[in-house]
C-alpha positions as CSV (number, residue, x, y, z in Angstrom):
1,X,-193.9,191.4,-101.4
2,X,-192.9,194.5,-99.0
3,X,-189.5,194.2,-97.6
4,X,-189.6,195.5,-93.6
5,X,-186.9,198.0,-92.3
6,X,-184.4,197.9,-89.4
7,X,-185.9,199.3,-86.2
8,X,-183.8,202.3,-85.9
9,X,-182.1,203.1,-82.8
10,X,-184.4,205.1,-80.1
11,X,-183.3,208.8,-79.0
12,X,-185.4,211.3,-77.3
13,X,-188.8,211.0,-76.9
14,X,-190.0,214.0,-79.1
15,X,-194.3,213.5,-78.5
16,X,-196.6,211.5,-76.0
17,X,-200.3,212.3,-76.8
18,X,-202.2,210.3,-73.9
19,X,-205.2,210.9,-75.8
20,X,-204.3,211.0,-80.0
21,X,-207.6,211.5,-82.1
22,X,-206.9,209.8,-85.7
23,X,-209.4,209.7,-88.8
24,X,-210.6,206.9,-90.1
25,X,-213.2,205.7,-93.0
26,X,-214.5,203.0,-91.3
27,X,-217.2,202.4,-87.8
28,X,-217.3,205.5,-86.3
29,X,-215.2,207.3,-88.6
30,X,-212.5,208.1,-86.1
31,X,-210.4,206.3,-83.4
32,X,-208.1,207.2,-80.1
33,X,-204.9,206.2,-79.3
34,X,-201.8,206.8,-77.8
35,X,-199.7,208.7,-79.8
36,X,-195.5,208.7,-78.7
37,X,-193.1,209.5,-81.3
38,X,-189.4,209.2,-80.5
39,X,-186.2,210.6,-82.6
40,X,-184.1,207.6,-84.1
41,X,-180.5,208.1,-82.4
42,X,-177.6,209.5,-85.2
43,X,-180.7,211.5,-87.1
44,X,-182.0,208.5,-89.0
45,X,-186.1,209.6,-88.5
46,X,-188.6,208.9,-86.5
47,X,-190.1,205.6,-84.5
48,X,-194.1,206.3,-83.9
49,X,-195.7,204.0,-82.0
50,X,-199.2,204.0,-81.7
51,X,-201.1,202.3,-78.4
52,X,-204.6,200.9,-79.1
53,X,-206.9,202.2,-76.0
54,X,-210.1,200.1,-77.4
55,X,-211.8,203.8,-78.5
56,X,-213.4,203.9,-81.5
57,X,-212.2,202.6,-84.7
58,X,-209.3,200.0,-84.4
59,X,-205.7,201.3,-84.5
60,X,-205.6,197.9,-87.1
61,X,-208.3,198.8,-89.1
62,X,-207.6,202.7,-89.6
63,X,-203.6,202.0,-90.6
64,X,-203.6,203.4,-93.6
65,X,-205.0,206.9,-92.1
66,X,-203.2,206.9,-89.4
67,X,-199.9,206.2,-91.6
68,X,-201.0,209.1,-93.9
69,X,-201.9,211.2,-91.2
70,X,-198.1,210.6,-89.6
71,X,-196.3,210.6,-93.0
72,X,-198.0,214.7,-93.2
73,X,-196.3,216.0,-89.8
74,X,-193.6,213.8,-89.9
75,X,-190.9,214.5,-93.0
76,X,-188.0,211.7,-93.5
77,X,-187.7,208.4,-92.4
78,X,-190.6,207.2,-90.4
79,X,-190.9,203.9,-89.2
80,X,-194.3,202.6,-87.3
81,X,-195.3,200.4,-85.0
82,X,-198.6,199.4,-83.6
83,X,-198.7,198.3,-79.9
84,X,-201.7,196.3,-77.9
85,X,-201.5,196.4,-74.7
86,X,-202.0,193.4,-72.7
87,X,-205.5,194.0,-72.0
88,X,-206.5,194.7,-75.6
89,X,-205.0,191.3,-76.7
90,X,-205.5,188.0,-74.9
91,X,-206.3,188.0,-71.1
92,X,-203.0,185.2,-71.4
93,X,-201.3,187.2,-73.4
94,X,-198.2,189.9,-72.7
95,X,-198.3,193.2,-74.5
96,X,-197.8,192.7,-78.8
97,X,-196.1,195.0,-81.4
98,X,-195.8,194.8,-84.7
99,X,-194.1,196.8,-87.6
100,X,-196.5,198.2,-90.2
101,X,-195.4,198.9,-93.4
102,X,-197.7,200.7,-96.0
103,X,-197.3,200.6,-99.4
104,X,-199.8,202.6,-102.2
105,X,-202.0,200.2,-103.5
106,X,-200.9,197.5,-101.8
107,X,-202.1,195.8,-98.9
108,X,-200.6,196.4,-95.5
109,X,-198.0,194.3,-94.2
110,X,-197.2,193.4,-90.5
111,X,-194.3,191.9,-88.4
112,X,-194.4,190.9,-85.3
113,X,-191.5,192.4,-83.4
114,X,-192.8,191.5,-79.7
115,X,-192.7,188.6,-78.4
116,X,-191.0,187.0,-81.2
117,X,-192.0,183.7,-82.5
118,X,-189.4,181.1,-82.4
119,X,-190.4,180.7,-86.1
120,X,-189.0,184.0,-87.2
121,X,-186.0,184.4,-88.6
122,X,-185.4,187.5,-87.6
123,X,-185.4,186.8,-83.8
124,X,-182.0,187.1,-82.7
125,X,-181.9,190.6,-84.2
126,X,-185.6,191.8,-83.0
127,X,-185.1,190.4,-79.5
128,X,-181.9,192.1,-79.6
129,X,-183.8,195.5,-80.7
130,X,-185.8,194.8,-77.5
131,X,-183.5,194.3,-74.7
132,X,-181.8,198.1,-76.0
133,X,-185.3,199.5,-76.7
134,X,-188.2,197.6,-75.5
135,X,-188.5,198.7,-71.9
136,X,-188.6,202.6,-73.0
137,X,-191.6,202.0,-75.4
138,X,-193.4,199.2,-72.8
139,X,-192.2,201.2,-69.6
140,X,-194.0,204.6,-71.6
141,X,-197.1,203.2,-72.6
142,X,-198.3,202.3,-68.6
């Protein structure tokens, strides 16, 4: 079982690649997305979030590159998370993010962090992590 992280506190806004070419083994053998990267406040990392754009490959299905990909240019904590726009989800459906978490030879685990199921028992303190955080990474991906 792979235990998820705290989402750490945002700080500045260190990269915003409209336009982010990552590899992947699968399709087409590459994918687009955009790339933003944000500091975590009190140096605690990094916060990548990476914004399907419907381009090649899935974001979903090359998560394991991508992470490895980040995990190279990107030293200490890193914490992902994988964001579909409105219009690359359900036509009903608001924006989605989830937390990825990769772990070597183990099969990737995701959490939904927005919108939060009723379900989860980690609402309070995700839709808490949203109402400080959420608009910067939902106002920055328009």
């Amino acid at each position: 079982m792979t235990g998820f992280a705290s989402l750490p506190p945002l700080g500045a806004l260190e990269l915003d690649d409209l336009f982010w070419r990552y590899p992947s083994p699968a399709g087409t053998g590459e994918g687009a997305a955009r790339l933003r990267i944000w500091a975590a406040s009190g140096g605690t990392g990094h916060l990548a979030v990476v914004t399907e754009l419907g381009m090649g490959t899935s974001i979903t299905n090359s998560i394991e590159d991508i992470w490895d990909d980040l995990r190279a240019r990107w030293h200490g904590d890193l914490t992902l998370l994988e964001h579909y726009p409105a219009a690359e989800s359900f036509p009903d459906d608001d924006d989605d993010l989830y937390q990825v978490v990769i772990v070597p030879g183990c099969e990737s685990a995701f959490r939904r962090v927005w919108p939060v199921p009723a379900s989860n028992p980690d609402r309070d303190w995700l839709a808490g992590w949203m109402n400080r955080h959420g608009h910067r990474i939902m106002q920055a991906a328009s």
